[in-house]
N, CA, C and O atoms as a GROMACS GRO file, in nm:
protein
  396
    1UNK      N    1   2.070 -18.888  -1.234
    1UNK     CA    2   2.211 -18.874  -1.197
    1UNK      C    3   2.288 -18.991  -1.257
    1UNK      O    4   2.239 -19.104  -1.259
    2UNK      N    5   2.434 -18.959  -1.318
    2UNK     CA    6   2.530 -19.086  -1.370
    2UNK      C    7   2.521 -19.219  -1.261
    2UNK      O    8   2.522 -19.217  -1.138
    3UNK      N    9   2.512 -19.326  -1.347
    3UNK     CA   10   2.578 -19.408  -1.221
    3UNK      C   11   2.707 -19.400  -1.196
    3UNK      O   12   2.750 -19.423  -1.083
    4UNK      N   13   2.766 -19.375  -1.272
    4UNK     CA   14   2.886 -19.339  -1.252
    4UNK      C   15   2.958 -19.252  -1.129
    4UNK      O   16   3.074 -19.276  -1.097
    5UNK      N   17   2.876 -19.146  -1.062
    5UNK     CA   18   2.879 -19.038  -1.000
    5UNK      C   19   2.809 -19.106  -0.841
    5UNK      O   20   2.845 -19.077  -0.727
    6UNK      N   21   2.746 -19.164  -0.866
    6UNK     CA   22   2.664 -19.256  -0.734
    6UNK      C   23   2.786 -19.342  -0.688
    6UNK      O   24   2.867 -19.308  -0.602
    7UNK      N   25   2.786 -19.480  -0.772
    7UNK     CA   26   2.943 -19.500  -0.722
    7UNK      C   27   3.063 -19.468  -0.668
    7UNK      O   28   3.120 -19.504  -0.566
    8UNK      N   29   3.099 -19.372  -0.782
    8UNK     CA   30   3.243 -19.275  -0.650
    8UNK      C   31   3.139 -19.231  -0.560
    8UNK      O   32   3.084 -19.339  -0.537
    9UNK      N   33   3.070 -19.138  -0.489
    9UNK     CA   34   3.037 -19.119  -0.380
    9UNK      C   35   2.976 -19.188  -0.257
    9UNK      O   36   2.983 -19.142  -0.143
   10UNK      N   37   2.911 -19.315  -0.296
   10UNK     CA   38   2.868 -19.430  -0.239
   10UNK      C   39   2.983 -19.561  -0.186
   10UNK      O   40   2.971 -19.666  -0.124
   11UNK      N   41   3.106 -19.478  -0.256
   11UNK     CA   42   3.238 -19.595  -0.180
   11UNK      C   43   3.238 -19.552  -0.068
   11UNK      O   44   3.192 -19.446  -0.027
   12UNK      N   45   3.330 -19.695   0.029
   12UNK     CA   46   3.420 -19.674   0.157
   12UNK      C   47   3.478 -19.595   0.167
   12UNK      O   48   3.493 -19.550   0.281
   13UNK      N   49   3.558 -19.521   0.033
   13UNK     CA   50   3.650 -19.430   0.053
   13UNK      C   51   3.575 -19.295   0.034
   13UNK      O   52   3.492 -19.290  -0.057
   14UNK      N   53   3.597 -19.187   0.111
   14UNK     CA   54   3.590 -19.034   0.120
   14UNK      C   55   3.614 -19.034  -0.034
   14UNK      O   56   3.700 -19.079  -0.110
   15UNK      N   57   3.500 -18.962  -0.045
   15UNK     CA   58   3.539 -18.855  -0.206
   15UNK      C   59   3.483 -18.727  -0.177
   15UNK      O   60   3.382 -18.696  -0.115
   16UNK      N   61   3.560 -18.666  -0.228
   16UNK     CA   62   3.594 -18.484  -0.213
   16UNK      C   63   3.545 -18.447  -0.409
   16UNK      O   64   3.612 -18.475  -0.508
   17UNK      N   65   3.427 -18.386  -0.402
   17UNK     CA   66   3.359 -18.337  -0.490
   17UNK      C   67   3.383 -18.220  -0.520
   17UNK      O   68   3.343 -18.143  -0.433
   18UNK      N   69   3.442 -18.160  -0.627
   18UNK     CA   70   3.503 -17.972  -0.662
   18UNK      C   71   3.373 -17.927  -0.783
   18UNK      O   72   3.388 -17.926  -0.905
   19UNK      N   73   3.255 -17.893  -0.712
   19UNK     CA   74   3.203 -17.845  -0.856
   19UNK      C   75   3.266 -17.739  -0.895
   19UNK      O   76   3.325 -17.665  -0.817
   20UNK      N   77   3.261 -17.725  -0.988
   20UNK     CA   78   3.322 -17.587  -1.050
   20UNK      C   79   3.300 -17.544  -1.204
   20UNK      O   80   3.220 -17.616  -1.263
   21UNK      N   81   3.344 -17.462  -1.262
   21UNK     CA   82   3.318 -17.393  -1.388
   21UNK      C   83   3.450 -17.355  -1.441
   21UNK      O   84   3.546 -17.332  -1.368
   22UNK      N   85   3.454 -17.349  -1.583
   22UNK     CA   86   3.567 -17.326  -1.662
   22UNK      C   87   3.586 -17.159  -1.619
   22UNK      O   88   3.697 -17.113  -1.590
   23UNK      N   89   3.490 -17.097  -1.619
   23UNK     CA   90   3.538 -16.974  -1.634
   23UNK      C   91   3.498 -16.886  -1.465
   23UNK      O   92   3.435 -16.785  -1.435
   24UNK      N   93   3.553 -16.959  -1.412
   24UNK     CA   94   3.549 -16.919  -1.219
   24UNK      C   95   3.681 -16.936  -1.172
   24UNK      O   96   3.726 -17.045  -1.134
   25UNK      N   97   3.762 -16.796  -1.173
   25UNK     CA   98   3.908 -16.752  -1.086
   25UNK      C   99   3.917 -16.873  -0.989
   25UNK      O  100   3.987 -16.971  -1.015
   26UNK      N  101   3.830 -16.860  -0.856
   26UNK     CA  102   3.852 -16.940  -0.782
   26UNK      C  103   3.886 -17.080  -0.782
   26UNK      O  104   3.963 -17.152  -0.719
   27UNK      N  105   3.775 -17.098  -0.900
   27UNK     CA  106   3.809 -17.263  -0.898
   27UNK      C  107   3.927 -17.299  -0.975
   27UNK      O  108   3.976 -17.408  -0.946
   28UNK      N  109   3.984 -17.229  -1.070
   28UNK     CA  110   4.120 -17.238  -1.129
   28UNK      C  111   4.241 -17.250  -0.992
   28UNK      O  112   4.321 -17.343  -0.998
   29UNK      N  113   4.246 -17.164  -0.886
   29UNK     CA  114   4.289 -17.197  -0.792
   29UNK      C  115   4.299 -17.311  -0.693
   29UNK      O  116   4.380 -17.322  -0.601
   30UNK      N  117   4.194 -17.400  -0.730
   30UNK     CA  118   4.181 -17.494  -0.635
   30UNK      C  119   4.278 -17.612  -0.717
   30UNK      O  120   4.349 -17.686  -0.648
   31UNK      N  121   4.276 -17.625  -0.863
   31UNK     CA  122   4.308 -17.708  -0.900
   31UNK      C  123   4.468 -17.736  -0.834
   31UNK      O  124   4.473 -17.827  -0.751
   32UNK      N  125   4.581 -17.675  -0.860
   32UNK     CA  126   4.676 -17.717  -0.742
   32UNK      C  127   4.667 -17.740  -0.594
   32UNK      O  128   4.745 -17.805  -0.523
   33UNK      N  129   4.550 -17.671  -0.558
   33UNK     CA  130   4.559 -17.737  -0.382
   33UNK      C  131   4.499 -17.869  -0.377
   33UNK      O  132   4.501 -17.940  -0.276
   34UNK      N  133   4.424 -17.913  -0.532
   34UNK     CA  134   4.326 -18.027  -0.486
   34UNK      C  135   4.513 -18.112  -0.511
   34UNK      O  136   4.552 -18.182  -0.417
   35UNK      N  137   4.601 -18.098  -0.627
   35UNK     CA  138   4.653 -18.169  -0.709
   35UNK      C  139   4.735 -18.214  -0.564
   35UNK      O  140   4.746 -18.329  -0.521
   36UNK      N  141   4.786 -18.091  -0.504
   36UNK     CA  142   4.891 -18.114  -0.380
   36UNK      C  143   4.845 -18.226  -0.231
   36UNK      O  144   4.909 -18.301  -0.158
   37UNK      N  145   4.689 -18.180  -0.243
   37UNK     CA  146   4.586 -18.282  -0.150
   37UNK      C  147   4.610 -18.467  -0.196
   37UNK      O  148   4.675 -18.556  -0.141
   38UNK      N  149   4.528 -18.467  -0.314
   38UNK     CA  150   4.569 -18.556  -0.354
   38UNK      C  151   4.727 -18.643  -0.325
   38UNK      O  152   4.731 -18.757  -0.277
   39UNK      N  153   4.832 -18.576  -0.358
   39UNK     CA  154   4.960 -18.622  -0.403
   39UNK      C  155   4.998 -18.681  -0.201
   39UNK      O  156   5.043 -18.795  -0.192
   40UNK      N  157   4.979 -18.612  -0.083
   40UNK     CA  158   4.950 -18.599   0.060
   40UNK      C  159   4.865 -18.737   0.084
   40UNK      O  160   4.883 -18.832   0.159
   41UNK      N  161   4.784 -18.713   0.009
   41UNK     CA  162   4.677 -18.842   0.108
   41UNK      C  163   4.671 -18.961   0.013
   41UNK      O  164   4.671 -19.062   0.084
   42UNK      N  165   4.667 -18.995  -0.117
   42UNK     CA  166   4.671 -19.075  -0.208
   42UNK      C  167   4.568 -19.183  -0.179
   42UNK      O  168   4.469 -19.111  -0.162
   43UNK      N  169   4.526 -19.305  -0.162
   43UNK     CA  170   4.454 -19.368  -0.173
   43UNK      C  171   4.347 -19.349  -0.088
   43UNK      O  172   4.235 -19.392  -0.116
   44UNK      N  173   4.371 -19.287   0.019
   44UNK     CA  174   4.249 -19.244   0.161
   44UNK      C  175   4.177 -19.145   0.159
   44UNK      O  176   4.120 -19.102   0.260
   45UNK      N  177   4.164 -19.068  -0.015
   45UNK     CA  178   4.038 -18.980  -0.049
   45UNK      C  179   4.049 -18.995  -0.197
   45UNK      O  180   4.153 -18.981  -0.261
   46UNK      N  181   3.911 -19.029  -0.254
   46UNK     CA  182   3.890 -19.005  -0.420
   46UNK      C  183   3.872 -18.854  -0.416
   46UNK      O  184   3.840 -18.785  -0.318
   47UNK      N  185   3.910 -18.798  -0.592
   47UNK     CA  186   3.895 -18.651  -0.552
   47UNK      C  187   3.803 -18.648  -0.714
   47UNK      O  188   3.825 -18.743  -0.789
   48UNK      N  189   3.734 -18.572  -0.748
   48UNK     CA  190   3.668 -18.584  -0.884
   48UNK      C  191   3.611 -18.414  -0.867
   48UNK      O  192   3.580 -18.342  -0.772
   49UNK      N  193   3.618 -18.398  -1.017
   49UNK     CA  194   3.567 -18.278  -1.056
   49UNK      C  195   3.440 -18.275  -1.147
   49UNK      O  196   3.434 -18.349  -1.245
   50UNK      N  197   3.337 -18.187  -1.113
   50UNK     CA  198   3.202 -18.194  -1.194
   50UNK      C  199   3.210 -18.025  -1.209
   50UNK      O  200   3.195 -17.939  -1.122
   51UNK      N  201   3.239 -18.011  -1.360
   51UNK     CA  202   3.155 -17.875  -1.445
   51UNK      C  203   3.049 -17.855  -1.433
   51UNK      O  204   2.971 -17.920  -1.503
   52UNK      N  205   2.990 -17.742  -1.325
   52UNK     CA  206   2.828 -17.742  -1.304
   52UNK      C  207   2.759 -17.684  -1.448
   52UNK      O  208   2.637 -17.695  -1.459
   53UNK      N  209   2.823 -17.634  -1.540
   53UNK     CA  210   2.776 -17.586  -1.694
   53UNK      C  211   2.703 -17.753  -1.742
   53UNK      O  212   2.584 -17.782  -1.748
   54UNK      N  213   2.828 -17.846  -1.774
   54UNK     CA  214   2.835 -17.970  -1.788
   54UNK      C  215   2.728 -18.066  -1.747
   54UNK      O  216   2.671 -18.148  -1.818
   55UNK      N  217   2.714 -18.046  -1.642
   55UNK     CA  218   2.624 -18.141  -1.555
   55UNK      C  219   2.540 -18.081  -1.486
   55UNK      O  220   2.543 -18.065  -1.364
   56UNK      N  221   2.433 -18.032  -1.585
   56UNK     CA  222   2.307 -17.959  -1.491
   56UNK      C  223   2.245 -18.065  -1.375
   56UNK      O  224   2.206 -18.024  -1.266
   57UNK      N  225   2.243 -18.164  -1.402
   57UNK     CA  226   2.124 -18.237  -1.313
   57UNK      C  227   2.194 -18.249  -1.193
   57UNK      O  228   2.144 -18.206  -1.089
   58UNK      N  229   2.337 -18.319  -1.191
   58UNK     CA  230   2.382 -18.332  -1.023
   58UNK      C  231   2.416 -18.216  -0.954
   58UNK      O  232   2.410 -18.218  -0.831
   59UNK      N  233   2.476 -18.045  -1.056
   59UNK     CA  234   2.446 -17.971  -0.973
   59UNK      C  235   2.321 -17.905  -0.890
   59UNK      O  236   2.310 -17.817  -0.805
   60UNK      N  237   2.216 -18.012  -0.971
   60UNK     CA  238   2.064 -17.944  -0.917
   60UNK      C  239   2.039 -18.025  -0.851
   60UNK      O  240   1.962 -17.990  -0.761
   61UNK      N  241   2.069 -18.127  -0.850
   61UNK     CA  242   2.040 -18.200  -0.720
   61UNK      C  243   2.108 -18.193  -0.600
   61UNK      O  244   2.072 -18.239  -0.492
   62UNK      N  245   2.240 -18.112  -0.635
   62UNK     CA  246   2.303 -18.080  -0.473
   62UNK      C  247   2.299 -17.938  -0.438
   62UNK      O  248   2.358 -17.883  -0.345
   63UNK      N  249   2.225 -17.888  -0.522
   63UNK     CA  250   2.202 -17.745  -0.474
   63UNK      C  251   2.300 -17.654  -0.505
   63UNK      O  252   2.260 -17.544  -0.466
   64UNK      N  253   2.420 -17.643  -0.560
   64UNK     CA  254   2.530 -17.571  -0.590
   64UNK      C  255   2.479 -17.441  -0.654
   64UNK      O  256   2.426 -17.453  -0.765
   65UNK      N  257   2.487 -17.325  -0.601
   65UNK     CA  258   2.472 -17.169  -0.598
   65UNK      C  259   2.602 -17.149  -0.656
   65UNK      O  260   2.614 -17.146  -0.778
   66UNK      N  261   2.725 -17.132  -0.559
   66UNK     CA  262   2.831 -17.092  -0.622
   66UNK      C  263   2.950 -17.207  -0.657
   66UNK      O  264   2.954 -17.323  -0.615
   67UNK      N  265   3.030 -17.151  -0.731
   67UNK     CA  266   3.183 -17.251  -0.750
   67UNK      C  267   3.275 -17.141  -0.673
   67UNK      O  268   3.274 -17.020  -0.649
   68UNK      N  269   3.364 -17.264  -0.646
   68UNK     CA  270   3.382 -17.402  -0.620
   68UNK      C  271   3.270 -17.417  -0.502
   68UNK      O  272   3.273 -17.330  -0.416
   69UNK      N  273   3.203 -17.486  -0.495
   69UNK     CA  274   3.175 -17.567  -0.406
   69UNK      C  275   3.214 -17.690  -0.360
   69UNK      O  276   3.170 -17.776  -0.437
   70UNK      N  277   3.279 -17.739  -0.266
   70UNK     CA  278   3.370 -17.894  -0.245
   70UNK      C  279   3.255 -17.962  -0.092
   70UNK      O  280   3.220 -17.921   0.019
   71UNK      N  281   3.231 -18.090  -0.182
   71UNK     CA  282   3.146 -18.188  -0.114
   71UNK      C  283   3.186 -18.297  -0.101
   71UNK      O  284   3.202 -18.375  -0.195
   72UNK      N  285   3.210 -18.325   0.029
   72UNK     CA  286   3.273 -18.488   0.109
   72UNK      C  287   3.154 -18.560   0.148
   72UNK      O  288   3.062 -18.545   0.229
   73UNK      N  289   3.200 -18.668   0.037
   73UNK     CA  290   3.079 -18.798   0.068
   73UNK      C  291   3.145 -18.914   0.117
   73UNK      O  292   3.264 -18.928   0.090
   74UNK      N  293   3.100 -18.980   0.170
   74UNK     CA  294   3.143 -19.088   0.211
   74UNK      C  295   3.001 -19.219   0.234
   74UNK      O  296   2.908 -19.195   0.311
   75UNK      N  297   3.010 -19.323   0.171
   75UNK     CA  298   2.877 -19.395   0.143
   75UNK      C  299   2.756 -19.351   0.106
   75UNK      O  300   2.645 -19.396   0.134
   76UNK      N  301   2.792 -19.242   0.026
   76UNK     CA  302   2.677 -19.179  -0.029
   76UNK      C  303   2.591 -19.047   0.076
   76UNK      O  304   2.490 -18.983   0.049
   77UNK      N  305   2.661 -19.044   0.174
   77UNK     CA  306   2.614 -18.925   0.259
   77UNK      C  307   2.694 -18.789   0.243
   77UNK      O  308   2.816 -18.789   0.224
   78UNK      N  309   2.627 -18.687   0.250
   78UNK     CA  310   2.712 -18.564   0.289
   78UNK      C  311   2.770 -18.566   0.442
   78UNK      O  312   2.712 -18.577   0.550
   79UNK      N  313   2.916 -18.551   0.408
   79UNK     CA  314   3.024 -18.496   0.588
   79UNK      C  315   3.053 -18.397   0.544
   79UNK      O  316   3.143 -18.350   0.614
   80UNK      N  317   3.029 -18.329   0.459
   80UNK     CA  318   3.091 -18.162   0.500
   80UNK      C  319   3.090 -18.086   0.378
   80UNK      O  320   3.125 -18.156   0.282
   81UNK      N  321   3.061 -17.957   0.345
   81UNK     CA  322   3.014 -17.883   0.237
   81UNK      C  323   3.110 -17.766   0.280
   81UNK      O  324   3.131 -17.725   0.394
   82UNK      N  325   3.156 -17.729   0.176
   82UNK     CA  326   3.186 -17.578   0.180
   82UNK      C  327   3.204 -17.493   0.049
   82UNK      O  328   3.250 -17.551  -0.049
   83UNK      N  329   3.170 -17.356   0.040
   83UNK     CA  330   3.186 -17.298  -0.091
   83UNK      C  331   3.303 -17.191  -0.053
   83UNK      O  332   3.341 -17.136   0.050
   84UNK      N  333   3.342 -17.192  -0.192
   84UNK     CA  334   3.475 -17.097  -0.171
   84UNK      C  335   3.603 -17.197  -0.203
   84UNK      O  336   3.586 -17.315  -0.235
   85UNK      N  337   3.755 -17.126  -0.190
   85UNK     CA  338   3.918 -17.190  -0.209
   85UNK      C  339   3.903 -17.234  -0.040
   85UNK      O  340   3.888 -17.165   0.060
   86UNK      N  341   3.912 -17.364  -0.057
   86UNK     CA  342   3.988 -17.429   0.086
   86UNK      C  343   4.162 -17.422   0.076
   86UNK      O  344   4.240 -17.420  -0.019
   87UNK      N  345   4.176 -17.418   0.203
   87UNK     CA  346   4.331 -17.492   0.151
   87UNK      C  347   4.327 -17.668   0.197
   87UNK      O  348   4.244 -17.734   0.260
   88UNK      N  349   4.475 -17.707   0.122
   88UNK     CA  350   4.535 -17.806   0.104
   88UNK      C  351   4.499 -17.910   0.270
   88UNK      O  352   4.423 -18.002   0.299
   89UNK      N  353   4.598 -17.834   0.339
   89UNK     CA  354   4.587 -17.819   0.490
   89UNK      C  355   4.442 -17.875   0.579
   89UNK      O  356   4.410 -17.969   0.652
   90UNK      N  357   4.385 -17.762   0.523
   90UNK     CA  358   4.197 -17.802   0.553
   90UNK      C  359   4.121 -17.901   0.575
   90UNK      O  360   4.063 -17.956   0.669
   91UNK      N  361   4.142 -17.914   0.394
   91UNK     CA  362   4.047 -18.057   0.377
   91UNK      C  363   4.136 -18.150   0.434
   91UNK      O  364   4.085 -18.223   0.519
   92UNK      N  365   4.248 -18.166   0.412
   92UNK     CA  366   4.304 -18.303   0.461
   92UNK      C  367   4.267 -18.324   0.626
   92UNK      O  368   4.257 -18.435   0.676
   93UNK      N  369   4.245 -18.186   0.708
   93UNK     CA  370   4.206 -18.224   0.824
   93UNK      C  371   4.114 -18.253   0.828
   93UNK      O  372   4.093 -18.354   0.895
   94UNK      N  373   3.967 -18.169   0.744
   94UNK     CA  374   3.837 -18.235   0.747
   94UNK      C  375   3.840 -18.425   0.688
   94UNK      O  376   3.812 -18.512   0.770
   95UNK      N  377   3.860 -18.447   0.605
   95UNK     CA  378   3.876 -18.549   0.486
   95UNK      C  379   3.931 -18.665   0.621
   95UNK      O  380   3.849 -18.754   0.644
   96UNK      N  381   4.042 -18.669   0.697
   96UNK     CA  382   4.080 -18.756   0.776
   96UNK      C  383   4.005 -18.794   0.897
   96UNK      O  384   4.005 -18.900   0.961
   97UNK      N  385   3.934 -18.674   0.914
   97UNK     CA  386   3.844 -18.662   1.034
   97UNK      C  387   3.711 -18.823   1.018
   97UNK      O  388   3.666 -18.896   1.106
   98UNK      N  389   3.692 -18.821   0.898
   98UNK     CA  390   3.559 -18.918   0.810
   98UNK      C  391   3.616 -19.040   0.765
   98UNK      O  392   3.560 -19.149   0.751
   99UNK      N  393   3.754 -19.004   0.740
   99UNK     CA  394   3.840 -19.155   0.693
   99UNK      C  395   3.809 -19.275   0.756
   99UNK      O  396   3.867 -19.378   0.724
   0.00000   0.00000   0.00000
């Protein structure tokens, strides 16, 4: 796995993980709810995107079946998994819940 990818998820701060794929409807959808999430909470969640095409190994190491899948880490632990379009709304309630 990147170190790069250990780091953001191993911070203090919540990071919200979007695997996803270039060519998945859904996850094209998420990209404005993540953009609008983001713009709402700003420094009190990292948000990062991983191409599971891109990055075979960390999607095999987290098990990702479908896109989007969105994974909240916080010090390197999983708080909350879900597959499918969240809304905006959602995560920010899950995401604050771990803050």
């Amino acid at each position: 796995m990147s170190n790069k990818f250990s780091e953001l998820i191993n911070n203090e701060t919540p990071t919200l993980v979007d695997f996803s794929a270039e060519w998945c409807g859904p996850c094209k959808m998420m990209k404005p709810i993540l953009e609008d999430l983001k713009s709402k909470m700003g420094e009190k969640v990292t948000i990062i995107k991983i191409d599971v095409d891109k990055n075979l190994n960390v999607s095999s190491i987290y098990r990702i079946q479908g896109v989007p899948t969105l994974i909240l880490f916080k010090k390197g632990e999983i708080k909350w998994r879900e597959s499918g379009v969240q809304s905006a709304a959602q995560l920010e309630k899950i995401i604050t819940s771990y803050a």
